[in-house]
C-alpha positions in Angstrom: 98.4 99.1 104.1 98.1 101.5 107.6 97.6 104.9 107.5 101.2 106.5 107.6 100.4 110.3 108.2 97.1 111.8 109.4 96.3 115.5 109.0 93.8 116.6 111.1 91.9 120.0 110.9 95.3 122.2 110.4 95.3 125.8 110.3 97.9 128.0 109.3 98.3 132.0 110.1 100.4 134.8 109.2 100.6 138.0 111.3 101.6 140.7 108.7 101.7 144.3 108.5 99.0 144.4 106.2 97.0 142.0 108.4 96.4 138.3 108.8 96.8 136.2 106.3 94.3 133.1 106.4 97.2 130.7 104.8 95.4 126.9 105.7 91.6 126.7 106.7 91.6 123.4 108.9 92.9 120.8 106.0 91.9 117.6 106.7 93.2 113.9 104.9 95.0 110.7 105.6 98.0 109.2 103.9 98.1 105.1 103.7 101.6 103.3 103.7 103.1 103.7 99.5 100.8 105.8 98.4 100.9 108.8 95.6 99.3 112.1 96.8 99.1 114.7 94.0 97.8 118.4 95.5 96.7 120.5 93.0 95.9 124.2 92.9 96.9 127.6 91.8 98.9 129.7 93.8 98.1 131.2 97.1 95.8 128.1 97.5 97.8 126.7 100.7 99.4 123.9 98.8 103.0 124.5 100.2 102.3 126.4 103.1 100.3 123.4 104.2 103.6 121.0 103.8 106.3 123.3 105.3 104.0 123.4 108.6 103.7 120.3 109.1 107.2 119.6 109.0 107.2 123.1 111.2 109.6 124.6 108.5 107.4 127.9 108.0 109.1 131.1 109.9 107.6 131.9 113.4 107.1 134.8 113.4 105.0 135.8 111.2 103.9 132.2 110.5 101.9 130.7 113.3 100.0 126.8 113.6 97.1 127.9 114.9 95.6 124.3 115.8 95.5 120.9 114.5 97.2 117.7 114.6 99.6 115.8 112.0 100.0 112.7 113.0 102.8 110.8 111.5 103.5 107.0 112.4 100.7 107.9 115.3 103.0 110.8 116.9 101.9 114.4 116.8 104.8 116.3 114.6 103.5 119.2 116.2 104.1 118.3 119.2 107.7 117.3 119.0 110.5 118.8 120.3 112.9 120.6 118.0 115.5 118.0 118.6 112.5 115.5 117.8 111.0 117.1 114.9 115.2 116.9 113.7 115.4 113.2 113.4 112.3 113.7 111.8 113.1 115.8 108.6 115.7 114.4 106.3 115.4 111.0 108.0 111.6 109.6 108.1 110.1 112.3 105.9 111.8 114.1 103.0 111.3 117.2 100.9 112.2 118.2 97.8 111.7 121.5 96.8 111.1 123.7 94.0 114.3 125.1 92.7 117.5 123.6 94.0 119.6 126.3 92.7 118.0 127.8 96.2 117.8 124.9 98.0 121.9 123.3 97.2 124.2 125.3 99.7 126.6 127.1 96.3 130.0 126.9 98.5 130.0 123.0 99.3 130.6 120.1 97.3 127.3 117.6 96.3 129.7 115.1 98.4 129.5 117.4 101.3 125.7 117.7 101.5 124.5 114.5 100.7 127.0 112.9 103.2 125.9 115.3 106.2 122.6 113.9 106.0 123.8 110.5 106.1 126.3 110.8 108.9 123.7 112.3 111.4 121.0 110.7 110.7 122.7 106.9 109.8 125.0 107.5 111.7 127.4 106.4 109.1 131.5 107.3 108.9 133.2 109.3 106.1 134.0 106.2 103.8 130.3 104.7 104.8 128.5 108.0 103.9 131.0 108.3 100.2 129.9 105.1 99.3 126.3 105.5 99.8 126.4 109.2 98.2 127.9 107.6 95.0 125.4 104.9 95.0 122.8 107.8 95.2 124.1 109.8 92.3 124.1 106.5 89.9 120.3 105.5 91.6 119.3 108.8 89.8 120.6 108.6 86.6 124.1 111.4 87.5 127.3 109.8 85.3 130.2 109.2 86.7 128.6 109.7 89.9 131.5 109.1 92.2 134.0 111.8 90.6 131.6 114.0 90.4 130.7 114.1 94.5 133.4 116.5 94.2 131.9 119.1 92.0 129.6 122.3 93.2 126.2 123.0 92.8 126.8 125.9 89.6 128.6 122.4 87.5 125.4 120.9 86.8 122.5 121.9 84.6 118.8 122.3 86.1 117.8 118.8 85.8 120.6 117.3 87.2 120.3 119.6 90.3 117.4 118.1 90.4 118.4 114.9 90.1 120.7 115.9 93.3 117.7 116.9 95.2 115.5 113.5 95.1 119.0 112.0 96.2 119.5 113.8 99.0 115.9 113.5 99.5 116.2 109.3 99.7 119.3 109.2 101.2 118.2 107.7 104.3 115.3 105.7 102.9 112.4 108.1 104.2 108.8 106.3 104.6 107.5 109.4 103.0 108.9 111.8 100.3 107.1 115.4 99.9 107.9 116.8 96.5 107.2 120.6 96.3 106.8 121.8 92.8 110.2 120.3 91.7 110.0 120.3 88.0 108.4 123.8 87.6 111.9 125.1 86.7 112.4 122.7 84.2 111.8 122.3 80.4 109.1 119.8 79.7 111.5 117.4 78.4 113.3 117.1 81.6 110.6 117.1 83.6 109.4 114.3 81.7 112.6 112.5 82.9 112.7 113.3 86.0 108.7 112.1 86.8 109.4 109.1 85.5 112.7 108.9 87.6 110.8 109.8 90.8 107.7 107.2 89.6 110.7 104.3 89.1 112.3 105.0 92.4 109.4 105.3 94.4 108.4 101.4 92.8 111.8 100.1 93.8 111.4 101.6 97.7 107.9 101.4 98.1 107.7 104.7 100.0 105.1 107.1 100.2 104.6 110.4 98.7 102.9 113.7 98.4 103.3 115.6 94.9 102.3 119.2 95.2 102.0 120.3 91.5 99.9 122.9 89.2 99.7 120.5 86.5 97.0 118.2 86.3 98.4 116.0 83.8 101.6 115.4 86.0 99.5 114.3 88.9 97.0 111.5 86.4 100.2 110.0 85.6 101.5 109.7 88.9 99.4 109.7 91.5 96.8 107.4 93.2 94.7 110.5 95.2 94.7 114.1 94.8 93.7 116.7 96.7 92.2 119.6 94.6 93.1 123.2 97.1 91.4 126.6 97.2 91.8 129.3 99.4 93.4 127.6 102.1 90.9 124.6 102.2 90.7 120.9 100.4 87.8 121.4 97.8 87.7 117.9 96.5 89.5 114.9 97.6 89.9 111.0 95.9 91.1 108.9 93.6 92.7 110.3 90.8 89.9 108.4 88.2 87.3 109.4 90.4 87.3 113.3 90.7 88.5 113.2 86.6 85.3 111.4 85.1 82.9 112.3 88.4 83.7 115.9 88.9 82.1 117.4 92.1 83.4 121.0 92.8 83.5 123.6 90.1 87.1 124.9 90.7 88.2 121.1 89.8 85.4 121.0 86.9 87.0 124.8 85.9 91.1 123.5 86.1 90.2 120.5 83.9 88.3 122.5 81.5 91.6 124.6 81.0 93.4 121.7 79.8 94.0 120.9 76.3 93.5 117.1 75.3 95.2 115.1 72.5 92.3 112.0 73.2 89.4 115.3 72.5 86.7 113.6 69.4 86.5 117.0 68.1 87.7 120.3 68.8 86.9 121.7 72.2 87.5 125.5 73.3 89.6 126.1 76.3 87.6 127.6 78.9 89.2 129.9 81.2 88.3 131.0 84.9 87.2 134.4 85.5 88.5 136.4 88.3 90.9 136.5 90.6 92.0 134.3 93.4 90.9 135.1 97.0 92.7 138.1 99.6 93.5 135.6 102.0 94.1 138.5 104.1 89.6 138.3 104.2 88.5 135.2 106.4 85.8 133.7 103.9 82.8 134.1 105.0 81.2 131.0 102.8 82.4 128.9 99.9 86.1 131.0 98.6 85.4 130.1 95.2 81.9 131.5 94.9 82.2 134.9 93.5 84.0 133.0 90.4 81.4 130.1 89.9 78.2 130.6 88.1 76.8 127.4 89.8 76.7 129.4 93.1 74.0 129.3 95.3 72.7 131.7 97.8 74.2 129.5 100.6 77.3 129.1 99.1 78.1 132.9 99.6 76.6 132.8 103.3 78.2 128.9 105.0 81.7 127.7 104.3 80.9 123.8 103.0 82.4 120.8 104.9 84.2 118.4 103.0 81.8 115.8 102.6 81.6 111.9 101.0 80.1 111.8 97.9 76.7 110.2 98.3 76.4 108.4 94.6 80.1 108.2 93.8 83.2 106.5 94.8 83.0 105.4 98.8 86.8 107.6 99.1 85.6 110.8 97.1 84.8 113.8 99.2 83.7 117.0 97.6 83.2 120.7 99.5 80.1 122.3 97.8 76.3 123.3 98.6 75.7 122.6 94.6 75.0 119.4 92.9 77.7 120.1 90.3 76.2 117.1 88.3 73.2 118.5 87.7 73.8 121.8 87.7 76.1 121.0 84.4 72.9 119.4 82.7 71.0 122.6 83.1 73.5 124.9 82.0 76.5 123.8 80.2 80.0 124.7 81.6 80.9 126.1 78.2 77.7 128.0 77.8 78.3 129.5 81.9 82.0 130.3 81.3 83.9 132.7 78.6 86.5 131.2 76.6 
């Protein structure tokens, strides 16, 4: 497999009446060909913001890409024209996004908008584009698909919106799908469906895709790497199985200490992380998360860390951290450092 999308050193502003808003902090990875990217962190971390810029679909003014490169297929989105950047979206690289009540146009028929992608980008006639947009209702799991091209946005529930969304969103068989939070909205039983929907297609087509996601437990079921974010920077990067047993950065130690597990010996406390997130309106002056770890060190709070390979781990994990986490935990407990 090549590397289909390359981020390099991206960095993200907002120019706001309250001041600048540090949104990305030069975010740096690689995506190979039909691979599973989960991106995990809690909000403000630069998860989203990070996705909508590269695809330059964050509003200018007040957003602003302040440098960097994404490289997709080997060509610089951020360098593309508009009309470039076009043929781009919808066509090689999809989105989904979070609520589709938002996202679904309320005064147009499903028909209507999955078509309109179709024809412009497929270049595909009225009866072509019908046939394909049935074809795409029945591929995820919509009954009667082809009467109901007909119906409006406000005639289906949630998860079938939903449903409509990753449709539209391989409609014209994208090399990579970016899913933005997309079952946050739903109840867990329908976000159970619609995972393993997403996990069946993505088997069938072989495409790539980046799952931006909260929960931890979506992303060990679905994807091969994850990025753990914090304050506008990648904290720890690598295979899922890697940063879960070999945990390198206390942000990702502290997120899967929060979890409860059914496979626990004996019962474990939930341990909580104190604090607050950063005011990214404050350029960091060292590591963002160390006022809220107690395995800080004094250089921690002076020197922003570089994302670095882990030196006794997996060859693709990369932590961001002045602390030997490892150790650090053998001295003092998490549990014992951390109120429940």
């Amino acid at each position: 497999m090549g590397v289909l999308l390359e981020v390099k050193d991206l960095v993200v502003r907002f120019y706001t009446q309250d001041g600048t808003v540090y949104a990305v902090n030069n975010v740096s990875y690689t995506l190979d060909e039909g691979e599973t990217l989960g991106i995990v962190g809690e909000s403000g971390s630069g998860k989203s913001v990070h996705a909508l810029a590269m695809l330059r679909l964050i509003p200018m003014p007040p957003g602003k890409i302040e440098g960097g490169q994404v490289l997709f297929q080997g060509q610089d989105l951020l360098k593309m024209s508009d009309e470039e950047i076009r043929h781009v979206r919808g066509g090689k690289i999809a989105m989904v996004f979070q609520d589709p009540m938002t996202s679904l146009n309320p005064v147009l028929t499903i028909g209507r908008q999955i078509t309109e992608a179709l024809k412009l980008h497929l270049g595909m006639n009225d009866s072509q584009a019908s046939n394909r947009a049935a074809e795409l209702l029945d591929l995820v799991g919509i009954p009667d698909a082809r009467r109901r091209l007909g119906d409006y946005p406000h005639q289906f529930s949630g998860g079938m919106r939903q449903r409509v969304m990753i449709a539209m969103g391989l409609s014209c068989n994208p090399q990579l799908l970016i899913a933005d939070e997309p079952t946050t909205a739903l109840d867990v039983t329908i976000q159970a469906q619609i995972i393993e929907l997403v996990k069946k297609l993505k088997a069938e087509l072989g495409m790539a895709m980046i799952w931006i996601t909260h929960d931890l437990g979506v992303v060990a079921g679905l994807a091969d790497t994850i990025n753990v974010m914090y304050g506008g920077r990648i904290v720890e990067r690598g295979p899922v199985r890697a940063v879960f047993k070999d945990t390198r950065n206390a942000y990702t130690l502290g997120l899967l200490k929060s979890l409860p597990r059914l496979d626990a010996k004996h019962q474990e406390r939930l341990v909580q992380i104190p604090g607050t997130p950063p005011d990214m309106h404050v350029e960091p002056k060292g590591d963002p998360f160390a006022p809220r770890n107690p395995y800080a060190t004094a250089r921690c709070w002076e020197e922003v860390p570089p994302l670095r390979r882990v030196e006794d781990g997996d060859s693709n994990h990369y932590v961001a951290a002045w602390y030997d986490l490892r150790q650090a935990v053998r001295e003092k407990p998490y549990e014992e450092v951390m109120p429940g």
